[in-house]
Structure formats: C-alpha cells, structure tokens
TORMILO-571092 format. One record per residue: residue in one letter; x, y, z of N, C-alpha, C in turn. Coordinates in steps of 0.1 Angstrom, whole numbers, plus 5000, padded with zeros to 4 digits. Last residue first. Example, Ala and Ser with C-alpha at 12.3 -4.5 7.8 and 13.67 -1.06 7.14 Angstrom:
2
S512849785071513749895071512950005079 A513249435078512349555078513249675078 
! end
This chain:
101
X458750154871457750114880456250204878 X461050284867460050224856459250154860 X461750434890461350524875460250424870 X462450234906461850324907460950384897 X465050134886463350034892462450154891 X466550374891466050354879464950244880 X466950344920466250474913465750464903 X468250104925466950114928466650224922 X470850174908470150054901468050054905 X471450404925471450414910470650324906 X471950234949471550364947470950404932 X474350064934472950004941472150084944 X476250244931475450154916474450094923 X476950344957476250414947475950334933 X478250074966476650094973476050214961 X480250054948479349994952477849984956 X481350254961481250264944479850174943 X481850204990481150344984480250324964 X483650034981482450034989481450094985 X486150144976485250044966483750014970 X486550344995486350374982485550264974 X487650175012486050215013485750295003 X489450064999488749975002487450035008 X490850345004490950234988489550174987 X491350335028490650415023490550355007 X492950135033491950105039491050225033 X495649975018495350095023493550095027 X496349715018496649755032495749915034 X496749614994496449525001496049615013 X497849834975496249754971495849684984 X499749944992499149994986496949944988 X501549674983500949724999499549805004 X502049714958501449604962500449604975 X503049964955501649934950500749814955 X505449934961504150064973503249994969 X506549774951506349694960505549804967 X506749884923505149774926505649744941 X508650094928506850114925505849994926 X511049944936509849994948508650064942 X511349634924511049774918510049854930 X512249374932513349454930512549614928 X510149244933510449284946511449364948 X509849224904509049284909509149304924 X511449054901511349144896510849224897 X510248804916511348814923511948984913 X506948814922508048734920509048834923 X505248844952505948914942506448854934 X504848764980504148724968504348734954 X506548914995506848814997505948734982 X504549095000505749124991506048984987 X502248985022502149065005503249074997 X504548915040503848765028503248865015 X504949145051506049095050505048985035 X501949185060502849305052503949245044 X501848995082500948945068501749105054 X504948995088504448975096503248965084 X506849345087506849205093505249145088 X509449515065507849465068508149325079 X511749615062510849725077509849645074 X512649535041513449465052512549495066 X511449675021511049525023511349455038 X512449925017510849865018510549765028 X515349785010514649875021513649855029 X514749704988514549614997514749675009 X513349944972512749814976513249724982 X516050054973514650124977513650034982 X517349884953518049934972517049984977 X516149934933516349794939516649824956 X515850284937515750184926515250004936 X517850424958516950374952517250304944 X519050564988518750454983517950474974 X519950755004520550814991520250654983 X519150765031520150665027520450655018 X517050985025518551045033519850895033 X515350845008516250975005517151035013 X514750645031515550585017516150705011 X513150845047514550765052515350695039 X511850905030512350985036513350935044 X509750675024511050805014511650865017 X509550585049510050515042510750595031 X507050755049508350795061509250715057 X505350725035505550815031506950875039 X504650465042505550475032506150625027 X503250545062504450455068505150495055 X500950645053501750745059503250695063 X499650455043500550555029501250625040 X499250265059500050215047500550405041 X498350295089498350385083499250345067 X497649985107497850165108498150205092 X499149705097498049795107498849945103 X501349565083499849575075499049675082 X502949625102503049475096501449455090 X506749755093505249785093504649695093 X509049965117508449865109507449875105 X510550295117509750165121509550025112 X513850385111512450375105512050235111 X516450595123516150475123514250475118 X519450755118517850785113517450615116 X521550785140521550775132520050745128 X523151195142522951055143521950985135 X526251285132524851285129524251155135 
! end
C-alpha cells in the first residue's frame, strides 16, 4: 500500500476542510487521542503552527482543543458570522430609533 501523505497547513485556505483531511489520515494511522494532536500539530507551519504553539502544553495533547483552537483562529466563515451578528444588532438598534422617533 502506498504511503498516505497529508499536506500542511499554515492558516490560508480552507481550516475545516484541511482538518477534515487530517481525520482521515489520523484514522488510517489508527492515531488518536495525544497521537491525533500531534499529528495535527506536526502538518502546521508558520502563524497556524504559533496558534497551537499558544496552548499550554495539555491542551496540545487534546485534538479537540487543538481543531478548536484553529478553528477560532482560521475559520473565516466564523468570522463573517460575527459580522453579520453585528451588523444585524445595528439593523435592529436603527429600527427601534426609528419607531421612537
């Protein structure tokens, strides 16, 4: 068989779709737990690599905070989600002026 090799990642492109190739290579290296996260860990370069790298050291061991970490930091639809939230309380805040005007 040959052998499965997984890109790196160094914060650009696509966070959930890289991680979502990351299980898939950790579930055919039959890795988890701590082994999962430094997996994770070893395919980051670069500002991707310093998000983990921020972790203490219990948290570098658990591949659910180390997606999460990335996650928070990298996913870009997240971040226009907050946007969005945003501009709709400012939508909201002028309607109600509106009213009591």
């Amino acid at each position: 068989m040959a052998e499965i090799k997984q890109a790196s990642y160094d914060g650009t492109g696509d966070v959930d779709l890289w991680l979502m190739k990351m299980k898939f290579y950790c579930s055919t290296k039959k890795f988890e737990g701590k082994q999962e996260a430094h997996a994770i860990a070893s395919k980051l370069e670069g500002a991707a690599f310093l998000c983990i790298a921020r972790l203490n050291d219990e948290l570098q061991d658990d591949p659910k905070e180390v997606k999460a970490a990335l996650r928070k930091e990298f996913d870009k639809e997240s971040i226009d989600h907050e946007k969005a939230v945003d501009e709709l309380r400012g939508l909201r805040r002028k309607a109600v002026k509106h009213q009591h005007s």
